[in-house]
C-alpha positions as YAML, in Angstrom:
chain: A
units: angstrom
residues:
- id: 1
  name: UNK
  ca: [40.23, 5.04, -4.31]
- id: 2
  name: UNK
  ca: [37.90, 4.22, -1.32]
- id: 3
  name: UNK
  ca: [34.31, 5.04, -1.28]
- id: 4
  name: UNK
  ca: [31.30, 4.76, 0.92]
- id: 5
  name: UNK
  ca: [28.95, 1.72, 0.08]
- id: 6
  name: UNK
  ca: [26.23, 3.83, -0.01]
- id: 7
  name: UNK
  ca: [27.80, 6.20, -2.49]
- id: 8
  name: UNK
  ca: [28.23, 2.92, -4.65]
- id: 9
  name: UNK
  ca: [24.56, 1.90, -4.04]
- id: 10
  name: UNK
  ca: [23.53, 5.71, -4.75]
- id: 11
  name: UNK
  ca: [24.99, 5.70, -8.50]
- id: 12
  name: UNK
  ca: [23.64, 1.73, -8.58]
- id: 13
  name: UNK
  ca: [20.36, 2.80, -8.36]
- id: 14
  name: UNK
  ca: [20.70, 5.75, -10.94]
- id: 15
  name: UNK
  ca: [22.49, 3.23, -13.57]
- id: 16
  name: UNK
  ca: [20.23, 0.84, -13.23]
- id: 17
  name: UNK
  ca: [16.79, 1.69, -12.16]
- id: 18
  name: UNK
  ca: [13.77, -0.64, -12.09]
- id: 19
  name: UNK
  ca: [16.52, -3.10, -11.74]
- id: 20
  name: UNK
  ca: [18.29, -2.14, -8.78]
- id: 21
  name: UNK
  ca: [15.98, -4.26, -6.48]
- id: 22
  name: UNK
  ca: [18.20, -7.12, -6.94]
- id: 23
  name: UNK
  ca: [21.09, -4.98, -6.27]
- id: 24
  name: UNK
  ca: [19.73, -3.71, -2.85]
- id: 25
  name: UNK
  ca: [21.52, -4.89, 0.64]
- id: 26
  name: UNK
  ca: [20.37, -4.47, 3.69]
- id: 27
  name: UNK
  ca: [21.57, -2.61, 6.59]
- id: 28
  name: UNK
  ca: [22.67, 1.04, 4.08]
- id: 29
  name: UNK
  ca: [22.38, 3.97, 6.43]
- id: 30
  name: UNK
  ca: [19.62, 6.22, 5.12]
- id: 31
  name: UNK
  ca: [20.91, 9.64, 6.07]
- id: 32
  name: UNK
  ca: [24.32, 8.78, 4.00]
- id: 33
  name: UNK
  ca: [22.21, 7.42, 1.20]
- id: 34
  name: UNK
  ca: [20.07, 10.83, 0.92]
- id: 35
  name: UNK
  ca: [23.57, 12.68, 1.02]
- id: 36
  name: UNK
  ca: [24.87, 10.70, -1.49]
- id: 37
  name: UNK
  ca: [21.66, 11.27, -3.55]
- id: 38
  name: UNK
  ca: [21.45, 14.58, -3.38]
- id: 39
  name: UNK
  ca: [25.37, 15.15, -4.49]
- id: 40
  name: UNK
  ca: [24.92, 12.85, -7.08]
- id: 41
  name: UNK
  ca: [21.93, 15.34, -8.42]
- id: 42
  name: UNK
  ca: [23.55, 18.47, -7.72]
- id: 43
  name: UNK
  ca: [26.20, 17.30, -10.12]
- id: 44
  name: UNK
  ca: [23.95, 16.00, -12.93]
- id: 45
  name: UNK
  ca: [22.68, 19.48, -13.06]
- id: 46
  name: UNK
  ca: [26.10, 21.33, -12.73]
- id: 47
  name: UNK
  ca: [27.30, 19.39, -15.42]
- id: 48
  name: UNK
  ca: [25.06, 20.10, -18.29]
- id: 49
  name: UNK
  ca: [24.86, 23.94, -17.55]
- id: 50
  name: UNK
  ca: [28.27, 23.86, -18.02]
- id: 51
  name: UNK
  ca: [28.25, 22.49, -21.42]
- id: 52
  name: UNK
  ca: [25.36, 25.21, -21.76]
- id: 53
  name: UNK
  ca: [27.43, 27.47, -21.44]
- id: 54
  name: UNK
  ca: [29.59, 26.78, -24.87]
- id: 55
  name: UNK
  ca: [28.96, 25.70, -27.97]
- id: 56
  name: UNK
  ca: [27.46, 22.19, -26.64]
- id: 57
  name: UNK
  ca: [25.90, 20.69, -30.49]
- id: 58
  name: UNK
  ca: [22.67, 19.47, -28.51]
- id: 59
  name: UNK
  ca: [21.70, 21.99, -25.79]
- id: 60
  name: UNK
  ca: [17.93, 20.51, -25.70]
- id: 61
  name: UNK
  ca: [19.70, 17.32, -24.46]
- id: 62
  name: UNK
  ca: [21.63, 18.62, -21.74]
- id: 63
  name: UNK
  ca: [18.67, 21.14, -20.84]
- id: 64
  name: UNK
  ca: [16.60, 18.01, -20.64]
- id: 65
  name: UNK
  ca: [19.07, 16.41, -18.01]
- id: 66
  name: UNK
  ca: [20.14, 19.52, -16.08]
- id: 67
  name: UNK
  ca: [15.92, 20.37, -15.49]
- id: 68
  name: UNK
  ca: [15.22, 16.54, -14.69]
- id: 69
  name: UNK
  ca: [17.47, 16.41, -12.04]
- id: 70
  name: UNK
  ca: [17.06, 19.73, -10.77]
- id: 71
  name: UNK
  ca: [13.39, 18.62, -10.16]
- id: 72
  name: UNK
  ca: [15.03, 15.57, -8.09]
- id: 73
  name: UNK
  ca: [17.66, 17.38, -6.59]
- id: 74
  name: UNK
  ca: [13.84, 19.94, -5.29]
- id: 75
  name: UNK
  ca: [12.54, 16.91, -4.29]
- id: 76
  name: UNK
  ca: [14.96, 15.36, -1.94]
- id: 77
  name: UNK
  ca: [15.07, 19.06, -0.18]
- id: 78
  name: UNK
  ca: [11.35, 19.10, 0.35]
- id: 79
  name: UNK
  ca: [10.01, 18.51, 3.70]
- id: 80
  name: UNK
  ca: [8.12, 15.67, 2.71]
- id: 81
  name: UNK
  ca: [11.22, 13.38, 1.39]
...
């Protein structure tokens, strides 16, 4: 399966955080890493809301990850980002 660099550097810098300056290349395009970014998001708050929405054994957990990401996903929309 084929996928953008910047799609790989995306979930790079979610897995690994603080550490993901050694990871960094130059050259990414910034409008596909921002895309990337905000998909990734969108689905770490789709995801948890649907375990919500059974019998999920820790719902605080997955409420916890759903409204984390949420707040990112607001912050890459706002004008300032």
């Amino acid at each position: 399966m084929y996928f953008d660099v910047e799609q790989e550097h995306v979930f790079l810098e979610l897995r690994f955080g603080p550490h993901y300056d050694r990871l960094r290349v130059p050259g990414l395009d910034g409008d596909r890493l921002r895309l990337y970014r905000l998909a990734l998001h969108l689905s770490l708050v789709a995801g948890p809301l649907r375990l919500l929405g059974g019998d999920f054994p820790d719902a605080g957990a997955m409420r916890g990850i759903a409204e984390f990401n949420l707040r990112r996903v607001l912050s890459l929309l706002s004008p300032a980002s």
